[in-house]
C-alpha positions in Angstrom: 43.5 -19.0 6.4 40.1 -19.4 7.0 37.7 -16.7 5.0 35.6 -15.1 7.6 32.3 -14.1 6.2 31.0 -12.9 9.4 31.9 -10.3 11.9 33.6 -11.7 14.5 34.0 -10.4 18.3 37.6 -9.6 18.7 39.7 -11.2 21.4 39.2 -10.4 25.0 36.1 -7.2 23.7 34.1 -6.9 26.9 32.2 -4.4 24.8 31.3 -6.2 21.5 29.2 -4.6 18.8 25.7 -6.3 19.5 25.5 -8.1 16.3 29.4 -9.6 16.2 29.2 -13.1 16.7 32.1 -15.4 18.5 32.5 -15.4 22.5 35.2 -13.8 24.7 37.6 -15.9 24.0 37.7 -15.8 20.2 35.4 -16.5 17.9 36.1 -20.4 16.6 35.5 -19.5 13.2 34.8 -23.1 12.4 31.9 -22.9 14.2 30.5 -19.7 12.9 27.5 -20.8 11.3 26.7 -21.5 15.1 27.6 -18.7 16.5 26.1 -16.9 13.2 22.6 -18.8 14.7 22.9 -18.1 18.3 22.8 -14.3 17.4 19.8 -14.8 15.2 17.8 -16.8 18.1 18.6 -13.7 20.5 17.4 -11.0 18.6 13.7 -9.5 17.6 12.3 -9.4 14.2 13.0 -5.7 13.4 16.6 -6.3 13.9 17.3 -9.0 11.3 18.0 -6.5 8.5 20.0 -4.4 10.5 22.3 -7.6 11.5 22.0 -9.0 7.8 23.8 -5.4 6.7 26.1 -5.2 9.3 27.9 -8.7 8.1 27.7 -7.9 4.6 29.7 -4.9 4.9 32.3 -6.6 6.7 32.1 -9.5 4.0 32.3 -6.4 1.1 35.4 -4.7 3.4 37.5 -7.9 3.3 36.7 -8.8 0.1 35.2 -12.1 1.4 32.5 -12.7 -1.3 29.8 -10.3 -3.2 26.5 -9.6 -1.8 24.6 -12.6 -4.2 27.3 -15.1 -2.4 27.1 -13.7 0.9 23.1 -13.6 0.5 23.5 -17.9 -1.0 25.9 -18.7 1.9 23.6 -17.0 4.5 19.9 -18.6 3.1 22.0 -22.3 3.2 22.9 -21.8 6.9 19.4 -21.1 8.0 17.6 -23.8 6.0 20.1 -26.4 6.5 19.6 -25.6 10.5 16.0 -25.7 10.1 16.1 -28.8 8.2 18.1 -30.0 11.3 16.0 -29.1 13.7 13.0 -30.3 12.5 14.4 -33.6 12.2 14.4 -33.8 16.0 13.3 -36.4 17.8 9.8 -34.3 18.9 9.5 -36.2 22.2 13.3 -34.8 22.8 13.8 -33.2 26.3 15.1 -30.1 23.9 11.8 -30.3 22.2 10.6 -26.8 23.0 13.9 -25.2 22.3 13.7 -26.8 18.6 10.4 -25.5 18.1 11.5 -21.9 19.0 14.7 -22.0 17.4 12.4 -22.9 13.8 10.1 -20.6 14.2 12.6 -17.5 14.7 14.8 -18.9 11.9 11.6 -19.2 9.9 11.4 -15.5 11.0 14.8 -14.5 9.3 14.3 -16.2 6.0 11.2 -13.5 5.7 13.4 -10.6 5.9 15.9 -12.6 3.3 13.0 -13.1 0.9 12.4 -9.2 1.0 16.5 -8.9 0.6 16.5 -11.9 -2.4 17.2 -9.4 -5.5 18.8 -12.5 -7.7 16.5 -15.4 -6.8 19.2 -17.2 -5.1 16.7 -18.9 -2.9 15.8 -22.7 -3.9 13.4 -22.8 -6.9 10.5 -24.2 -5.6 10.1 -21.3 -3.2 10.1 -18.9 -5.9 8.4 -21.0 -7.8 5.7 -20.6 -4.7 5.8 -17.5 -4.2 4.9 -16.3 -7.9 2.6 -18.5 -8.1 1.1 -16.4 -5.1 1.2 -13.5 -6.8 -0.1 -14.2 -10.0 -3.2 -15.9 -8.2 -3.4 -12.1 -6.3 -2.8 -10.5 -9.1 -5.2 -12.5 -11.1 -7.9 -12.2 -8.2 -7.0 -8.2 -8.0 -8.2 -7.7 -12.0 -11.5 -9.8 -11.3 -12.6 -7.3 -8.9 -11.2 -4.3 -11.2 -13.3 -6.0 -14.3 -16.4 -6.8 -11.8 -16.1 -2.6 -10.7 -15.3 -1.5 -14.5 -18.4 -3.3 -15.3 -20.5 -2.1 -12.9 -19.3 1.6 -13.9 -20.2 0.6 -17.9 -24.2 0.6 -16.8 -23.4 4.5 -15.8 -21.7 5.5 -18.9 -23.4 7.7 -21.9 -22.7 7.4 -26.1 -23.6 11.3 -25.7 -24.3 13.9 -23.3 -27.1 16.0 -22.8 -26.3 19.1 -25.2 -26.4 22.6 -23.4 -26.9 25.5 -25.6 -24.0 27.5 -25.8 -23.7 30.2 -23.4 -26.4 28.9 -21.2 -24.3 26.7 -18.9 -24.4 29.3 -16.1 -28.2 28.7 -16.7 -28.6 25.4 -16.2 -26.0 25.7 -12.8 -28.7 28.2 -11.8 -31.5 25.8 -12.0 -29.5 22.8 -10.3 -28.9 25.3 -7.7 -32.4 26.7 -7.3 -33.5 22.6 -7.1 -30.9 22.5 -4.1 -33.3 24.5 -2.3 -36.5 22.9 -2.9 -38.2 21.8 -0.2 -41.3 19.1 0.0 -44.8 19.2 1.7 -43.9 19.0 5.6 -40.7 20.5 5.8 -36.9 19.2 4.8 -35.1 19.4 1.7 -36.3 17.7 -1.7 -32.9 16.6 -2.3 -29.7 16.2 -0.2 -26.4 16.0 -0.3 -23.1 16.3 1.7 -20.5 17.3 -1.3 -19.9 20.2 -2.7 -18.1 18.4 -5.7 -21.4 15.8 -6.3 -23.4 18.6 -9.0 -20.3 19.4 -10.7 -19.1 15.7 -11.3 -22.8 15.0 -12.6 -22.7 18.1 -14.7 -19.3 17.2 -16.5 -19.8 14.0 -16.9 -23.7 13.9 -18.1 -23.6 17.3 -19.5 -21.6 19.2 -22.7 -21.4 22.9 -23.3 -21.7 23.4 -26.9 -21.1 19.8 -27.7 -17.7 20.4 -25.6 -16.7 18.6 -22.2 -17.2 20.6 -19.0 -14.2 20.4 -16.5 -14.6 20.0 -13.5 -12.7 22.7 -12.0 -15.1 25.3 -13.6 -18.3 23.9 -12.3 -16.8 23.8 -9.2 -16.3 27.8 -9.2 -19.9 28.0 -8.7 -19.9 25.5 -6.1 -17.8 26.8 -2.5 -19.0 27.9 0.6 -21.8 30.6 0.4 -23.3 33.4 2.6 -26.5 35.0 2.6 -27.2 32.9 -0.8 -23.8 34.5 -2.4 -20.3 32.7 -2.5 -17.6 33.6 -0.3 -15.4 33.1 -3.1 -15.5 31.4 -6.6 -18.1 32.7 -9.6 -21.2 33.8 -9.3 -24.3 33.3 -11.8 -24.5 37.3 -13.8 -28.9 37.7 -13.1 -29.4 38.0 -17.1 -28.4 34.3 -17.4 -31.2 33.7 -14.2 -33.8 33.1 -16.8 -36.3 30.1 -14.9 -38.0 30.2 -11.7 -39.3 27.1 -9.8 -42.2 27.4 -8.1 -44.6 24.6 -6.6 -47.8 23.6 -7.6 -50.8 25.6 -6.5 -51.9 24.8 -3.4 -49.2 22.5 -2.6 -48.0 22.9 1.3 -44.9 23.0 3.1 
């Protein structure tokens, strides 16, 4: 008996499952690679993995073949058939029907490649396709290096040493520069990120020859009213020690 890798339509099923292959009348199942292909040219793209799972269950339920066999046996259909068509006569009356029937098969073997776990497909389109990758992933790490050594120009050997205890100080003077304004109105500096002081503060600044994180310059940094945060840390007035004031006779 025949092994039936496929799941066929059963005799005289006016209501088939969609993806069985065969016809009424049984399914010839020495013609199933046809029927296996007529099914393909009927359905869209986002069912191919659906109707690639449904036959492989029924292959794993009779004991038919494993999924690397079942997977081999499928790929060889659809590139033997492709092969085929394409060696058409192109001036054929079937011409377009060829042509379609290519490019949906050539539409399957996409979802095999993403289904290919044991490189059962012919070598020289694996052999392709890492050859892709590599050149991605080689192309990838140029820009990385090209970003990394852009970044390098920013970098410091050592931060700018803030006597210890006086870090509130030195917040209270980045934020009293915040508020500067310049002859003729508007804001000597601007900005629209309450996290841009505190990642220049940790990263161009040390407390006591120690890193600064972050988080805790960013206590000192969240919404405010009337000049005092809604929530986070505020700056104790004995650690307010500098005023800045403009130049005499310099006008708004």
């Amino acid at each position: 008996m025949k092994i039936s890798y496929f799941k066929p339509r059963k005799f005289l099923d006016f209501s088939p499952h969609p993806y069985d292959i065969g016809n009424l009348m049984g399914p010839w199942q020495k013609y199933e690679d046809n029927h296996l292909l007529n099914r393909i040219y009927e359905l869209e793209e986002a069912e191919f993995e659906s109707f690639y799972m449904c036959h492989l269950a029924h292959a794993l339920k009779n004991n038919a073949c494993n999924e690397e066999t079942f997977f081999f046996k499928i790929w060889e259909i659809v590139e033997n058939r492709i092969n085929r068509l394409k060696g058409e006569d192109p001036f054929s009356y079937y011409h377009d029907r060829h042509v379609f029937r290519v490019e949906k098969l050539q539409q399957f073997q996409k979802c095999l490649n993403s289904i290919d776990q044991w490189n059962a497909r012919p070598d020289h389109i694996i052999i392709t396709e890492k050859e892709e990758i590599i050149q991605k992933q080689k192309k990838e790490i140029e820009q990385l290096q090209g970003r990394l050594d852009a970044l390098k120009a920013y970098e410091v050997s050592q931060k700018i040493w803030i006597k210890e205890g006086y870090l509130t100080t030195v917040i209270d003077l980045f934020q009293k520069i915040e508020k500067l304004e310049v002859p003729g109105g508007g804001n000597l500096l601007k900005y629209d990120h309450q996290v841009a002081y505190p990642r220049m503060i940790s990263k161009y600044f040390s407390h006591g020859g120690n890193d600064i994180p972050i988080e805790t310059l960013r206590n000192y940094y969240v919404s405010k009213k009337d000049d005092e945060p809604v929530k986070g840390t505020s700056i104790q007035s004995e650690r307010k020690l500098f005023k800045i004031v403009p130049v005499k006779g310099t006008k708004k």
